[in-house]
N, CA, C and O of each residue as an XYZ file, in Angstrom:
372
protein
N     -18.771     -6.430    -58.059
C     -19.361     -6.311    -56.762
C     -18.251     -6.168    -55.729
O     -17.257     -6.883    -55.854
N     -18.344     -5.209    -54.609
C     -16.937     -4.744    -53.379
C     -17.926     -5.393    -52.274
O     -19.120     -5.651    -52.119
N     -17.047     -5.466    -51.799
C     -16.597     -6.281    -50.143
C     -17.508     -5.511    -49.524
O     -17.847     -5.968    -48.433
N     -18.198     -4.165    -49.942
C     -18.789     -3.267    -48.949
C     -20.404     -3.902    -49.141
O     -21.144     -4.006    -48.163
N     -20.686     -4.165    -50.044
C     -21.766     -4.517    -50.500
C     -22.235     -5.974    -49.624
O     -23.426     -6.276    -49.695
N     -21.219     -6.951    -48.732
C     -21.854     -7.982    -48.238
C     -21.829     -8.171    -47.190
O     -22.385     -9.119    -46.635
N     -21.146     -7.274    -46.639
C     -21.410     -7.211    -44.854
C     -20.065     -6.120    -44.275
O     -19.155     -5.659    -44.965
N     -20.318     -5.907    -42.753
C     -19.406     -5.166    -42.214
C     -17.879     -5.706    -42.470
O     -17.434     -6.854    -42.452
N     -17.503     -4.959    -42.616
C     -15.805     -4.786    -42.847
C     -15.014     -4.873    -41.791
O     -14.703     -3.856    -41.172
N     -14.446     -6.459    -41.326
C     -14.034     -7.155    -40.593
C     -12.952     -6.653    -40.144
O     -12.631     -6.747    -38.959
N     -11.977     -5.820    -41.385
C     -10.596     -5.522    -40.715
C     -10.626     -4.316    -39.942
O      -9.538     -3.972    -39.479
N     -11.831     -3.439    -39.644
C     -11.640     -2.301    -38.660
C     -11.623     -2.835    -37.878
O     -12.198     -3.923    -37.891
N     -10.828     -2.298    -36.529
C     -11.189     -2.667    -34.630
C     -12.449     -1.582    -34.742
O     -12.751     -0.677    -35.520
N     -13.243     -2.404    -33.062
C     -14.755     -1.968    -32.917
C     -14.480     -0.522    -32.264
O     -13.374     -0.465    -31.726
N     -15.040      0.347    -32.211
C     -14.938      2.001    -31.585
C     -14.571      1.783    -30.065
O     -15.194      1.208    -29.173
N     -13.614      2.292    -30.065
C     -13.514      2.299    -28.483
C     -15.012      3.160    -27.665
O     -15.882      3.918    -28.096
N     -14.744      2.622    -26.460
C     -16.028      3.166    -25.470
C     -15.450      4.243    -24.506
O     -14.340      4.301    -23.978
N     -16.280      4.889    -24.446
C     -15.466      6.287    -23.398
C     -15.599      5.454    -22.124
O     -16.372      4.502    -22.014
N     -14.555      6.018    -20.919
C     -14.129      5.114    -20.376
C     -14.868      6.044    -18.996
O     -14.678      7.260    -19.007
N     -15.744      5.397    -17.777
C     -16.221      6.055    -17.102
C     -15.193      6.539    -15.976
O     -14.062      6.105    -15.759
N     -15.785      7.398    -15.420
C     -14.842      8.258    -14.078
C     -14.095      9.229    -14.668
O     -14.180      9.761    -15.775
N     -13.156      9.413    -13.514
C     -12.501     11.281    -13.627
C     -10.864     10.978    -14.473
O     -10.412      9.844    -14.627
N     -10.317     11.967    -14.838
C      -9.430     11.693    -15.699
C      -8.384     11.943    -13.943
O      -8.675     12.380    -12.830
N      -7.242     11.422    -14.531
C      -5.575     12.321    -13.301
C      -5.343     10.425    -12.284
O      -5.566      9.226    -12.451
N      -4.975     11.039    -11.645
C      -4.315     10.173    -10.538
C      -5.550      9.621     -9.896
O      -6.616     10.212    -10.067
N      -5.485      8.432     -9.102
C      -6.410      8.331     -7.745
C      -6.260      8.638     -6.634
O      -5.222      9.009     -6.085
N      -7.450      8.489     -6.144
C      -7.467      9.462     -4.792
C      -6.064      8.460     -3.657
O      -5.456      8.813     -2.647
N      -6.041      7.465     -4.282
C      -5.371      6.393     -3.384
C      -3.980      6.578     -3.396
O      -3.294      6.715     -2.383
N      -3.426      6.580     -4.955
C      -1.831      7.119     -5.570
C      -1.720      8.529     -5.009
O      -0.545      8.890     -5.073
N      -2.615      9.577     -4.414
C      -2.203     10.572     -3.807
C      -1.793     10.580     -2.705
O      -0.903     11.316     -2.279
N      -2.533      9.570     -1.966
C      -2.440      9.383     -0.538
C      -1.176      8.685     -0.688
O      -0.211      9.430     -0.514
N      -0.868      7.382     -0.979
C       0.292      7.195     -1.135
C       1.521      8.534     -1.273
O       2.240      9.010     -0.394
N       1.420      8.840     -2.554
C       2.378      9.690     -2.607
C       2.961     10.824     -0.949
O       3.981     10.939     -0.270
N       1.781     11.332     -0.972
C       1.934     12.110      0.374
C       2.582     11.320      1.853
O       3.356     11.859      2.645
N       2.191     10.329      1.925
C       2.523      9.527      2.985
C       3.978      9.254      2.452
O       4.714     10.129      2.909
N       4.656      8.389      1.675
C       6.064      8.599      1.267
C       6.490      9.674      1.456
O       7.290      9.633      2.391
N       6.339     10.964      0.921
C       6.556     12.136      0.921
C       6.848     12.142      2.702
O       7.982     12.025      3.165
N       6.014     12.247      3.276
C       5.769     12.328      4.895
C       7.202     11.384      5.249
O       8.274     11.899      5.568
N       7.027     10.286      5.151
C       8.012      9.205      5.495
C       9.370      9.923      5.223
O      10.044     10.205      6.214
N       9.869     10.266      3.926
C      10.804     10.393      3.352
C      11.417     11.777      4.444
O      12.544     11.717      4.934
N      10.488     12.949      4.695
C      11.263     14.179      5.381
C      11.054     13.522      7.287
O      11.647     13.985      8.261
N       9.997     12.318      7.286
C      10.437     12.199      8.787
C      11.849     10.936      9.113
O      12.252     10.792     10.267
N      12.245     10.408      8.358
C      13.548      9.971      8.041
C      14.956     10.758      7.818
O      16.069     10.292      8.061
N      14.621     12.262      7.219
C      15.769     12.720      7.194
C      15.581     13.852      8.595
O      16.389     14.765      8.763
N      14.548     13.651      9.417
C      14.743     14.885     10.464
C      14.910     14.274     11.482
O      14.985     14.977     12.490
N      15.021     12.968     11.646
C      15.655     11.726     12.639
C      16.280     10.977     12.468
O      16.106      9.764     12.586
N      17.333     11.676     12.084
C      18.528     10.796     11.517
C      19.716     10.595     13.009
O      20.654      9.799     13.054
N      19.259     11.668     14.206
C      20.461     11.554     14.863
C      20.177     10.181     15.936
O      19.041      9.716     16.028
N      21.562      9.495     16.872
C      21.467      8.191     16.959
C      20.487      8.326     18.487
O      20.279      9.440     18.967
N      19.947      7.068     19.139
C      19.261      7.313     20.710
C      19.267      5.811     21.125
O      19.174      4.739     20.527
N      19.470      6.353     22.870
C      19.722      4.743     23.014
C      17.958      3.989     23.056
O      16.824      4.426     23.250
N      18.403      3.030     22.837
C      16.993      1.983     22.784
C      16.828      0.760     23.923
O      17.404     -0.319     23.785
N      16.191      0.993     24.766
C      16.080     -0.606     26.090
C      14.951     -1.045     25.333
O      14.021     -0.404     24.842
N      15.328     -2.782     25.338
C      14.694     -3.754     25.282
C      14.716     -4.841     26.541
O      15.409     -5.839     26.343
N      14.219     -4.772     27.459
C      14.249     -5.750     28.583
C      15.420     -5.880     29.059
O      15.843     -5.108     29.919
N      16.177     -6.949     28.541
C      17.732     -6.371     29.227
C      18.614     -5.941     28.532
O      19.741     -5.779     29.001
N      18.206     -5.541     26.746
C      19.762     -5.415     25.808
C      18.773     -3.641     26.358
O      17.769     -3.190     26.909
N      20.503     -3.170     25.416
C      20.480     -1.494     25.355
C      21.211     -1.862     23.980
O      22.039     -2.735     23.720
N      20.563     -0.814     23.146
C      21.691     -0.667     22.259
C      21.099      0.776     21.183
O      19.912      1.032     20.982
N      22.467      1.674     20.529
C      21.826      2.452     19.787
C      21.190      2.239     18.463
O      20.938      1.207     17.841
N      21.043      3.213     18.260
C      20.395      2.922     16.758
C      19.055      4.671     16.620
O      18.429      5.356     17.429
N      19.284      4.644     14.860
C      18.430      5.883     14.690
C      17.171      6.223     15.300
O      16.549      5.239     15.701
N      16.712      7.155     15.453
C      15.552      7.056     16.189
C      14.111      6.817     15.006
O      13.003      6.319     15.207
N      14.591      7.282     14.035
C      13.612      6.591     12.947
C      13.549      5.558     12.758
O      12.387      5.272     12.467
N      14.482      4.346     12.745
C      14.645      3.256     12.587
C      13.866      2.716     13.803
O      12.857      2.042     13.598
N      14.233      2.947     14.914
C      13.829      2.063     16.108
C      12.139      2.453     15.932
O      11.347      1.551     16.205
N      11.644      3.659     15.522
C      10.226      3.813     15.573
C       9.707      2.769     14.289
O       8.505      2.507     14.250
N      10.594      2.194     13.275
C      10.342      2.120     11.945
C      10.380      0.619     12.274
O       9.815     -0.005     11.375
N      10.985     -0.413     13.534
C      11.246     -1.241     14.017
C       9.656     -2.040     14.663
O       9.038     -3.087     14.473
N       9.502     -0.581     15.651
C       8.332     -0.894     16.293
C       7.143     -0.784     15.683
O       6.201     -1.405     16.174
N       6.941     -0.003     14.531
C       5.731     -0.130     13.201
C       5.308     -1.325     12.868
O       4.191     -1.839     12.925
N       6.950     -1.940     12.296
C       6.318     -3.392     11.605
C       6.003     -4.489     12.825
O       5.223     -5.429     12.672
N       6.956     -4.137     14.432
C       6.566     -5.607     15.045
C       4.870     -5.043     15.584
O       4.042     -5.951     15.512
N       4.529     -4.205     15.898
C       3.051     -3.527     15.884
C       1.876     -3.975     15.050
O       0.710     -4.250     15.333
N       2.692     -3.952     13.728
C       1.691     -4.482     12.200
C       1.851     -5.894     12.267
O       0.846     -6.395     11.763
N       2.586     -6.705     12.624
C       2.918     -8.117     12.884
C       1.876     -8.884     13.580
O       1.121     -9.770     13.180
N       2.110     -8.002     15.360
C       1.165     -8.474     16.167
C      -0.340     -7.930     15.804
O      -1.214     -8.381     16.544
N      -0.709     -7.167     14.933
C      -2.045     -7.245     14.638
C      -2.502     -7.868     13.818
O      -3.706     -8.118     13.870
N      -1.582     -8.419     12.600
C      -2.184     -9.707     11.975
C      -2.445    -10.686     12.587
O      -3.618    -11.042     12.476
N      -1.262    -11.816     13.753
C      -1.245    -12.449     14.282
C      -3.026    -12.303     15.218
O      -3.839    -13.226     15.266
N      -3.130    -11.560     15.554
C      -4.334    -11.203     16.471
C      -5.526    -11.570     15.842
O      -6.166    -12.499     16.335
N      -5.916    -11.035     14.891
C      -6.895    -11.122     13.841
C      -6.902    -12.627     13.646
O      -7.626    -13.349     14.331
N      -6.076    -13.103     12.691
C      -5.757    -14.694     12.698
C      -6.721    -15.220     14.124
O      -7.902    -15.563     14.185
N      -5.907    -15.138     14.948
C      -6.488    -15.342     16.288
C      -8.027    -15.585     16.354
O      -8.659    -16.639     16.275
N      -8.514    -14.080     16.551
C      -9.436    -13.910     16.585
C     -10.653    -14.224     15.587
O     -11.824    -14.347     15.946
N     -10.158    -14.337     14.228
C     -11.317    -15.060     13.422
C     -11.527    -16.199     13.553
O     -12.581    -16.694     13.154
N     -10.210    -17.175     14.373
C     -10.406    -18.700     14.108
C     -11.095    -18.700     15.198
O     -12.007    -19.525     15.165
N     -11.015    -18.054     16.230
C     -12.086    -18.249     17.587
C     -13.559    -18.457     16.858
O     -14.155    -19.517     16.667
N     -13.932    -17.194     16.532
C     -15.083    -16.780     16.026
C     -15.578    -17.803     15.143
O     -16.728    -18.187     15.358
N     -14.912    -18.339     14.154
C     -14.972    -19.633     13.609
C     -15.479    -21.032     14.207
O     -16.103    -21.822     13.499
N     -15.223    -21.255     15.344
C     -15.513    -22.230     15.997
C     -16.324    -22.173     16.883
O     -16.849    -23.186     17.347
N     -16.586    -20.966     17.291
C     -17.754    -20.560     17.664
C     -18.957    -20.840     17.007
O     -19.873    -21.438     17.572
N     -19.005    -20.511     16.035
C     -20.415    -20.824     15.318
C     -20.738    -22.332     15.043
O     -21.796    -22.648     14.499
């Protein structure tokens, strides 16, 4: 009497399942990509130096950089804000 004769045959793995959605990249890893892409040629086409006022300093620096400066303190103060603003809303209710 064989092993086939008393039940399923334990040592196969189960069939894989076709896997739903589209085959390639996501729509998201494209966007990414492109935006780097973007970043990367607006970094090398502002590379030359400009002066920068801050209240009372002056000082130079790239002009990509100083825009690349004011991005993150921009993205900073809108977390901070939010924070803010949910704990209001919070105590509100």
């Amino acid at each position: 009497m064989s092993n086939d004769s008393i039940g399923p045959n334990t040592n196969e793995s189960p069939p894989q399942q076709a896997r739903g959605g589209s085959k390639g990249p996501s729509p998201s890893l494209i966007a990414f990509l492109v935006l780097a892409a973007i970043a990367v040629i607006f970094i090398l086409q502002n590379r030359n130096p400009a002066r920068t006022h801050l209240l009372f300093f002056t000082f130079n620096s790239r002009v990509w950089t100083a825009i690349g400066v004011a991005i993150i303190v921009g993205a900073g103060l809108d977390r901070l804000f939010s924070i803010w603003w949910r704990r209001r809303r919070s105590r509100k209710s």
